[in-house]
N, C-alpha and C positions, 0 to 999 in steps of 0.2 A: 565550613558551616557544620556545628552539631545537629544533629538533624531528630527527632524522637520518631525513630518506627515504629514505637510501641504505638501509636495514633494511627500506625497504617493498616489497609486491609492487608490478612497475610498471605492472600494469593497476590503476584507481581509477575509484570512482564519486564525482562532486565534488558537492557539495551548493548549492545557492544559495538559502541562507537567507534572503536578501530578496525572490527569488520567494516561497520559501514565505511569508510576512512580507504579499506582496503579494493570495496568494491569496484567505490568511484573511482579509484584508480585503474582496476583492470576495462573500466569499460571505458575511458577515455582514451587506453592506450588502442583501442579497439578503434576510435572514431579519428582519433590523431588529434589534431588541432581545431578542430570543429568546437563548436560549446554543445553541453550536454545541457538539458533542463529539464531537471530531475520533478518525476510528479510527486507530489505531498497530499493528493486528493486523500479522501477519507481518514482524517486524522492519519496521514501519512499509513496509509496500509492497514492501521490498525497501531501500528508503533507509538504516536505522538508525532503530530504535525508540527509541532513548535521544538520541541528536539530534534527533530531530524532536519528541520527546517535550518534551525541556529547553526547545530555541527557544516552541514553543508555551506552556509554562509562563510562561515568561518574557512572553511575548505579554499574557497572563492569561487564557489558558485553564486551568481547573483542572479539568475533568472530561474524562478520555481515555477511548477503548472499545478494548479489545483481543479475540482470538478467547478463549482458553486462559487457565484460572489460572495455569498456566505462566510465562507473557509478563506477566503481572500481578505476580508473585515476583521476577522475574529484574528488573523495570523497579524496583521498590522498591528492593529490594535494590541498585541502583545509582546511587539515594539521588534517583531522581525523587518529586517532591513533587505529587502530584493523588490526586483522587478516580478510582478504573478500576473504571469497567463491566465486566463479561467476559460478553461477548455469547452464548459459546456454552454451550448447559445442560451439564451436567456430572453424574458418579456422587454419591450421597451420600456416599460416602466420601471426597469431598474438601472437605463442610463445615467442617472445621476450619481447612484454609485460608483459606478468605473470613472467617472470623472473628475468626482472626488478626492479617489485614493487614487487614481491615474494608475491602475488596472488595466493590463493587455485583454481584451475579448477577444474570443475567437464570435465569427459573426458568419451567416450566412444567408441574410434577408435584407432587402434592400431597406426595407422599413427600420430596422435595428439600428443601421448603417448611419439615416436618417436622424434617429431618435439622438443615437450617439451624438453628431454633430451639433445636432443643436444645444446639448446639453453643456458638450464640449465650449462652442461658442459662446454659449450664455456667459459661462465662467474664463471666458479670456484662455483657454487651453484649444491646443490641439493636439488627440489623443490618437495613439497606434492602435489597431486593429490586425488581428490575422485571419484571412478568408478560409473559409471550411469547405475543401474539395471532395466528393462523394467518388472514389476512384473503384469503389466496388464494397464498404463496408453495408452499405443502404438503409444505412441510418441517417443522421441528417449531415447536411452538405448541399452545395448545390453542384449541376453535372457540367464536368468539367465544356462543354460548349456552351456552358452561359457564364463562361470567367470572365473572357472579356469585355461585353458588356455590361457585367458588374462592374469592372473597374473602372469603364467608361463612367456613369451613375456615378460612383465614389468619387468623381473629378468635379463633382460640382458641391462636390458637402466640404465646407472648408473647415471643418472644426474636426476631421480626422485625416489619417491616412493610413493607406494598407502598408503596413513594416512586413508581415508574410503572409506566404500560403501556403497551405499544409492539407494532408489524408492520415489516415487512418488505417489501421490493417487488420481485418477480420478473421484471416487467417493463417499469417508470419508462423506461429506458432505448430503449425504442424509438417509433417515431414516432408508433404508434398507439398512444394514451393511454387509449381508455375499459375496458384492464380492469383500469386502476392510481387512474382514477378510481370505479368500482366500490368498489374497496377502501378509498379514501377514505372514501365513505359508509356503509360497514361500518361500519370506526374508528367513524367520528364517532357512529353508533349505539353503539357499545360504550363511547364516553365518557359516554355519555346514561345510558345502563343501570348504570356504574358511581359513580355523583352519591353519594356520601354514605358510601363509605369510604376517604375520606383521600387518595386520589391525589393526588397533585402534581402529576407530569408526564406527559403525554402525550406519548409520541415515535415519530416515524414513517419522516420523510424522509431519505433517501439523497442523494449526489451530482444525480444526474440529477432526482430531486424537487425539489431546491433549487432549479435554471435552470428547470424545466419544469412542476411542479404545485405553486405557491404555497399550495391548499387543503390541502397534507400537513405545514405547517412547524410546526401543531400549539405544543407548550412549548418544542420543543427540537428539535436535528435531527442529524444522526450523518454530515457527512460522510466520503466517503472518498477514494476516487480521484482525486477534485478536488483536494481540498488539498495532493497533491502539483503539480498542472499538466497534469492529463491527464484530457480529458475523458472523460465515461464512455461514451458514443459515438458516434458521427457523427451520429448523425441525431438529435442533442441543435437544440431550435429555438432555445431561446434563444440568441441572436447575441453575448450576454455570456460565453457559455462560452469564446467562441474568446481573451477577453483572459486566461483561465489563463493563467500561462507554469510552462513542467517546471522542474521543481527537480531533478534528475538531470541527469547526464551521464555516460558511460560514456567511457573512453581511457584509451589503452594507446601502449607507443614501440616502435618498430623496434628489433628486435634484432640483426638479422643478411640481408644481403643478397648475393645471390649470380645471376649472370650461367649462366642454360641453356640450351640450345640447343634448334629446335624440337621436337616431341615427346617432350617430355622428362615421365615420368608424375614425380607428384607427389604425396607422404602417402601414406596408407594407402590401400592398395587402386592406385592409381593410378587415381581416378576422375576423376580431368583429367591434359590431356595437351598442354603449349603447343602453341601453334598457329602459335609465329613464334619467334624469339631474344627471351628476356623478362627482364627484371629481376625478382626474387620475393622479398619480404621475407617475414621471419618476426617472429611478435609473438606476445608473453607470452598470450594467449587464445584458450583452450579451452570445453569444456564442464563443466569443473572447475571451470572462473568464472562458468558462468550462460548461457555460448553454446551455443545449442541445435546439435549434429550434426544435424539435420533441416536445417537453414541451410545447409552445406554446399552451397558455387558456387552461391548464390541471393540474397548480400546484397554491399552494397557499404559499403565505409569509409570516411574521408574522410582524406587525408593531403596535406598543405601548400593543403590547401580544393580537394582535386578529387578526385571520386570512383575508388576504384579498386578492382575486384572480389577477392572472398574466391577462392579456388583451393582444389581439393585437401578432400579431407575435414579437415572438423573434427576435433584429436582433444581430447584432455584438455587437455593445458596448452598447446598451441599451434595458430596456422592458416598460412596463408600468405596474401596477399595481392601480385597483379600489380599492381606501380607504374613497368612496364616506359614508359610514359608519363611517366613523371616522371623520367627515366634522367638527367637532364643536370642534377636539382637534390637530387634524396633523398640522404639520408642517414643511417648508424644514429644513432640517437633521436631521430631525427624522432616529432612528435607524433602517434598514431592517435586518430580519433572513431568509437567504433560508434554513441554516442546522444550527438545535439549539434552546438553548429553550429563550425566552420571557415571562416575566409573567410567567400563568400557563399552559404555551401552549408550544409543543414541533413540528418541523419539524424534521425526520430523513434522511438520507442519502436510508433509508429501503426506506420510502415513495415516493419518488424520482424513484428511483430505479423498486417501482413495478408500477408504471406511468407508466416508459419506457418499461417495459417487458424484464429488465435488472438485474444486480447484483447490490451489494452496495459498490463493486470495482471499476466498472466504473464509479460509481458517483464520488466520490470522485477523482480517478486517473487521470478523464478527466478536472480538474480544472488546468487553465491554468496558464502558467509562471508568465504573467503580473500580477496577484491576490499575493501579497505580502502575506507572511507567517509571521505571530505574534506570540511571545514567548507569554503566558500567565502564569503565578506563582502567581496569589492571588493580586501581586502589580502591577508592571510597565506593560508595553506594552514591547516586545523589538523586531523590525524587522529585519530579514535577508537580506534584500534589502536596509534597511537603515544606513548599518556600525554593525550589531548585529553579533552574534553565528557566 
């Protein structure tokens, strides 16, 4: 497909779908034969839920988890082919959707349970459900001594049935493991307790479960943040996490360059103020595209593979960036990398991330709509915004 970029915005996030490609690999080899079902909640991380959604299918993954029925509609609707979970419980009033598009709920109310069934029933279907066990994250779920007579109840609603039951892990992710191991043997009791009404699948593990507590991989496993290439956080021990590689990349090009003299304030506010005669580019990225204004004169970019500090507040659609260092070779549309490598120089999403006093979830996740998403495979370019996936 000829595609005109000239129509696109020139900040992009570029996709590397053989990382991804490569991920799913190293975490399945992790889980064995187990099926993985990969989450695509939030516009897939930030990525593009309908690319990374497709890729995966293609993969043969056929079971995706999303947060919202929402994200469940919108991905149908644009004719992705799987089975979606939607992870998070929801009003009964929106049982007519799941019934509809025959959507897995996770469900933890008897009323929900209810709502479903009938809705199920109306329409001649009878739809899967997975129960939501509270094993210590204390958020919603119900506590694992009122499973089985949930399932009980659930035996009289004929327009569903419970296919699994699943937890959640509050805190997999950090170094000390035993109150995630705890939880494990909660689970494994409430698999015990639940013997003999029909469950399928038991499912448990997270990203950081996968590399780090083998005892949670249970039927099935839900990662997430991994599968993009980013691990879920430093103090992950397994040594295999560090071969993720990020399937994102964030860049942007030089718009405009211009020669000021020393103390010259800059942007709004004039909260920087050169310090010497400096060369100052400006580049299509704001906070409009996902660049947090809290960053503002605290991060660096990389341009022709050598770091050069952001200036000036952030605003909406623009920043500036000193590449007064680079005077004798930049030029407008020179390449910008806020996430990714240049040369031999790398920015991560990590780096970003421990700036803000944040995750490398919200880096990524908070990139906004208007940032077009790029297929990358080795050859072409292909965008979502522009007639692509």
């Amino acid at each position: 497909m000829d595609l005109n970029f000239d129509r696109a915005h020139l900040t992009k996030v570029v996709l590397n779908l053989d990382h991804l490609t490569h991920n799913m690999a190293l975490l399945q080899n992790h889980v064995g034969k187990r099926p993985l079902w990969p989450a695509i909640k939030a516009d897939g991380y930030g990525h593009s839920a309908e690319i990374i959604g497709s890729h995966l299918v293609n993969l043969g993954y056929k079971t995706l988890c999303v947060a919202h029925v929402s994200e469940a509609i919108e991905l149908t609707e644009a004719g992705l082919k799987a089975k979606i979970i939607v992870l998070s419980p929801t009003l009964a009033e929106r049982s007519e959707c799941f019934v509809e598009y025959d959507f897995e709920p996770v469900v933890c109310t008897l009323d929900m349970a209810q709502s479903l069934s009938h809705a199920a029933s109306k329409a001649g279907k009878k739809i899967a459900l997975h129960l939501k066990v509270d094993t210590g994250m204390g958020r919603v779920g119900i506590r694992p001594d009122e499973v089985v007579g949930f399932l009980e109840s659930c035996r009289d609603y004929s327009g569903i049935y419970v296919k699994g039951i699943m937890s959640h892990f509050p805190r997999a992710d950090e170094e000390d493991k035993s109150f995630s191991k705890d939880q494990i043997d909660i689970f494994r009791k409430v698999k015990e307790t639940s013997k003999g009404y029909g469950i399928k699948m038991y499912h448990f593990a997270n990203s950081a479960a996968i590399f780090d507590l083998p005892d949670a991989y249970f039927d099935a496993a839900r990662p997430g943040i991994s599968i993009y290439g980013l691990k879920p956080s430093p103090t992950i021990a397994n040594p295999r996490a560090n071969e993720l590689k990020p399937v994102l990349e964030w860049k942007t090009r030089i718009i405009y360059l211009k020669e000021v003299p020393t103390g010259t304030g800059l942007n709004y506010g004039h909260i920087y103020h050169t310090k010497r005669p400096s060369l100052i580019a400006s580049v299509p990225l704001g906070y409009g595209d996902g660049m947090s204004r809290l960053l503002s004169n605290r991060f660096d970019l990389l341009v022709r593979g050598t770091r050069c500090p952001q200036v000036g507040r952030i605003c909406m659609d623009q920043c500036l960036v000193d590449v007064t260092a680079l005077r004798k070779h930049v030029k407008v549309g020179d390449e910008v990398v806020i996430i990714g490598k240049q040369g031999n120089d790398e920015i991560t999403a990590d780096e970003l991330a421990e700036k803000l006093g944040t995750i490398n979830y919200e880096i990524v996740t908070n990139i906004a709509k208007r940032v077009p998403r790029i297929i990358f495979r080795g050859q072409p370019l292909i965008s979502n915004q522009l007639g692509g996936l």
